[in-house]
N, C-alpha and C positions, 0 to 999 in steps of 0.2 A: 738716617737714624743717628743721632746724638748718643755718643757714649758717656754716661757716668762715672765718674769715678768709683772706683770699688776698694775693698780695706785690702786685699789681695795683689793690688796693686802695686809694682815696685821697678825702679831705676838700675837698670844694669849696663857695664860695658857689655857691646857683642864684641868677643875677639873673632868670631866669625866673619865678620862684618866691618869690624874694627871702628866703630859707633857708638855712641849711646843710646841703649833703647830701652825702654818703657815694656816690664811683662804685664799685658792686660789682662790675667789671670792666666789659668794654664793651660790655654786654646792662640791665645792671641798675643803677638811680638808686635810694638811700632818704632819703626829703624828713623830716631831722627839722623840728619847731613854732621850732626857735629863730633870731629873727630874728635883723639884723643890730644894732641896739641893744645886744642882750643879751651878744653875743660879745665874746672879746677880740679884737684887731685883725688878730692872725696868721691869726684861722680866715676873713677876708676874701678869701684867695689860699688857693690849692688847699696840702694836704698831703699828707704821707704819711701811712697807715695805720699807726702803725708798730707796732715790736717788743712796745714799752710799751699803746699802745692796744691791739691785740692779745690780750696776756696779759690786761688789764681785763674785755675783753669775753667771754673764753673762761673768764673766773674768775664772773664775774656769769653766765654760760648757767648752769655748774654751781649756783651757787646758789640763782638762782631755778627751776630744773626740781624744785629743791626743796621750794622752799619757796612756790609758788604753782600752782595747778593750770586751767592754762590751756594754749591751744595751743601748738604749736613755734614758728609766724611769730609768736603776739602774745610770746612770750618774745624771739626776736629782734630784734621792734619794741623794747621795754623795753630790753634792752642796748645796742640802737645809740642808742636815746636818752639812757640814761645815762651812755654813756663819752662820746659828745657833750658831756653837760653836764659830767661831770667834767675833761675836758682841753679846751672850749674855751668854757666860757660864764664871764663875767667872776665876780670875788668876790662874794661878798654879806654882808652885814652882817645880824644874826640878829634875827626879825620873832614873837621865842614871843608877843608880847603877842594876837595873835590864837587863840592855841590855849588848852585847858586844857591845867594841869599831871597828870601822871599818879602814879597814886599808890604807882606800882612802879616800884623805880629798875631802869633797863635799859642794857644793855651793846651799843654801838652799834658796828657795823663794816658796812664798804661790802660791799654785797648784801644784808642784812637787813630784811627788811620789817617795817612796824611799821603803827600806826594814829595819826595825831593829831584829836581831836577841836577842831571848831569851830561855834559855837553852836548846840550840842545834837546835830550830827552827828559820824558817822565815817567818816576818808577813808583809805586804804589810799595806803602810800606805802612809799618804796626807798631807802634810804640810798646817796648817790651819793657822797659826800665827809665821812669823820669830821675833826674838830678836837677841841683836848683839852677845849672844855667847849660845842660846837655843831657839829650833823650841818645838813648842804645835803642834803636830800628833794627828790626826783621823784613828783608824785602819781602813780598809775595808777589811781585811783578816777576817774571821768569829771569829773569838780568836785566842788570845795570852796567852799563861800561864806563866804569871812572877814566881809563886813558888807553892809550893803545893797546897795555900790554896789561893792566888790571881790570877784572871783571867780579861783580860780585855775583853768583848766583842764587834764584831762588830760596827763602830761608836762612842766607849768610846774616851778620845782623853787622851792624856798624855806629858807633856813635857820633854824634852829630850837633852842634850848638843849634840852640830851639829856635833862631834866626833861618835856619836851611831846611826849614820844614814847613810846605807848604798847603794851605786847606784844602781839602777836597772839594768845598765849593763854598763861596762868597758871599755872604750874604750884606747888599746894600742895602739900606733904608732910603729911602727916597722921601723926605718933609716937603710939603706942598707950604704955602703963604701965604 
């Protein structure tokens, strides 16, 4: 089942939890991974769900029922943690030196899954925020190992120049003569 946005909807820290989470009205908490570090200061106090979150998250359902082939809930996990990161997790400064580059140039917009590779693996990721020359990615691969000692897991988002983003699948044309 696909949850809706509702007007009762709203953005809180959990100090329980010590998180940011989503009240889906007064039955339902969803605890996204993003601590308090990571956020900008406003998502410290509760907000509204708003108009704008909203359209994000009902524009992302559509996209990924597309383009990924997973449950309803784990699709709505993904969107409530993407619009999270897109309106409340602070800027980031773009980290490609850990990926390969890809050797198809790709046209990145918010909802598109892609794949970046890191050494010698591949992680499935979400485009949460384009900029005109670096996309901010949400993994939804369970981890990625950037180097011995850094790991990013599931959900963590990273930004990345749109050279280290690779397609999901290739499409050649083949011209006959």
């Amino acid at each position: 089942m696909i949850l809706m946005p509702q007007k009762d909807w709203q953005w809180n820290f959990s100090l329980t939890h010590q998180v940011l989470s989503v009240s889906l009205g007064s039955d339902y908490e969803f605890l996204t991974p993003y601590t308090s570090k990571l956020l900008i200061p406003d998502a410290r106090d509760s907000l509204e769900f708003s108009v704008e979150h909203a359209k994000f998250y009902i524009d992302l359902l559509d996209k990924l029922s597309t383009s990924l082939s997973v449950t309803d809930g784990a699709i709505v996990q993904i969107a409530l943690n993407a619009t999270a990161a897109h309106f409340l997790i602070k800027p980031q400064m773009p980290k490609s030196w850990f990926f390969d580059a890809s050797d198809t140039c790709v046209y990145s917009e918010v909802g598109k899954v892609f794949y970046i590779k890191a050494n010698g693996h591949k992680s499935l990721v979400v485009a949460v925020e384009v900029g005109l020359q670096a996309t901010q990615v949400m993994l939804l691969s369970s981890e990625c190992q950037l180097t011995d000692s850094k790991c990013l897991k599931q959900f963590d988002t990273i930004k990345v120049m749109h050279d280290r983003l690779h397609p999901l699948r290739v499409n050649r044309q083949v011209v006959a003569a």
